[in-house]
C-alpha positions in Angstrom: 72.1 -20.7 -8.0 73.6 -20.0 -4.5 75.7 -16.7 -4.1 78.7 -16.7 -2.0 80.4 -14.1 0.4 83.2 -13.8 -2.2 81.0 -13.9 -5.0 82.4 -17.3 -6.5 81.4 -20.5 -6.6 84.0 -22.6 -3.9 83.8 -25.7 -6.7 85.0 -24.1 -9.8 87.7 -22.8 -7.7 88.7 -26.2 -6.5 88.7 -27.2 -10.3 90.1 -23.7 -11.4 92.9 -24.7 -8.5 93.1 -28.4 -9.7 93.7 -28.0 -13.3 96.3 -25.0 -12.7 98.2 -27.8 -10.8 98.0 -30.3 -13.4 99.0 -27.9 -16.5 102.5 -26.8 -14.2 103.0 -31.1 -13.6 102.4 -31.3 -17.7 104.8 -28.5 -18.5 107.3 -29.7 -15.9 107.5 -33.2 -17.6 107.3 -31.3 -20.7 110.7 -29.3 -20.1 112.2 -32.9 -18.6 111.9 -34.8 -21.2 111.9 -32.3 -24.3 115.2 -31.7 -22.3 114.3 -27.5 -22.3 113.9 -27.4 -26.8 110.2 -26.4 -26.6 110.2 -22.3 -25.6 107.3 -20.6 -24.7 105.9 -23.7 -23.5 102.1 -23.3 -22.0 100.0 -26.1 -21.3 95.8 -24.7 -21.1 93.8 -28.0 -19.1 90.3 -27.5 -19.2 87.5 -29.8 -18.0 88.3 -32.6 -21.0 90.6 -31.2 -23.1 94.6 -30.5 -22.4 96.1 -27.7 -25.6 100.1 -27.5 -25.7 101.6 -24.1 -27.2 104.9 -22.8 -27.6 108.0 -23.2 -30.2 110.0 -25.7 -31.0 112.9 -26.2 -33.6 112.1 -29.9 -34.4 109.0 -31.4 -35.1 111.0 -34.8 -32.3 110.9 -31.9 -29.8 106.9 -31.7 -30.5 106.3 -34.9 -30.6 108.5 -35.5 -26.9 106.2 -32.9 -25.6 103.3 -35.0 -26.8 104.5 -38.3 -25.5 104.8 -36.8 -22.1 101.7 -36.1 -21.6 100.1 -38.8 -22.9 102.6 -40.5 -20.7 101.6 -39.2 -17.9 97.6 -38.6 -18.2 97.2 -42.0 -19.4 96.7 -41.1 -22.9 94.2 -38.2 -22.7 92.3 -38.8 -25.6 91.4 -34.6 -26.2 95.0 -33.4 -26.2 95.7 -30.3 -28.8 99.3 -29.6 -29.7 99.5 -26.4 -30.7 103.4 -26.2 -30.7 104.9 -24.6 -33.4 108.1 -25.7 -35.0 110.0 -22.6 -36.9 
């Protein structure tokens, strides 16, 4: 294993950098089309999987959240939603 000047490996930063992006276009779609009824939305993308969390007063809410993502990844076959409806 190389070590860097900064002490971090410039590829999982481009990924780090890369899946930060794609979590703030999921939860941007997200608050489109669940027209702002999920709160507390936060969308975690790791290397396969995507989790949705946050609260929602209907479980159609949820499931809009769902469908935009799927939407818009293609239907990502690891997708976690982790909303809560109270």
């Amino acid at each position: 294993m190389t070590m860097y000047e900064s002490g971090k490996d410039p590829r999982h930063q481009k990924r780090s950098k890369g899946r930060e992006e794609l979590a703030q276009r999921l939860e941007g779609c997200i608050e489109r089309r669940a027209s702002g009824r999920i709160r507390d939305l936060h969308v975690v993308c790791s290397d396969d999987t995507i989790i949705l969390q946050g609260r929602s007063r209907t479980y159609h809410a949820k499931q809009l959240a769902q469908e935009a993502v799927l939407d818009l990844t293609g239907g990502h076959p690891l997708l976690t939603n982790q909303i809560v409806v109270c």
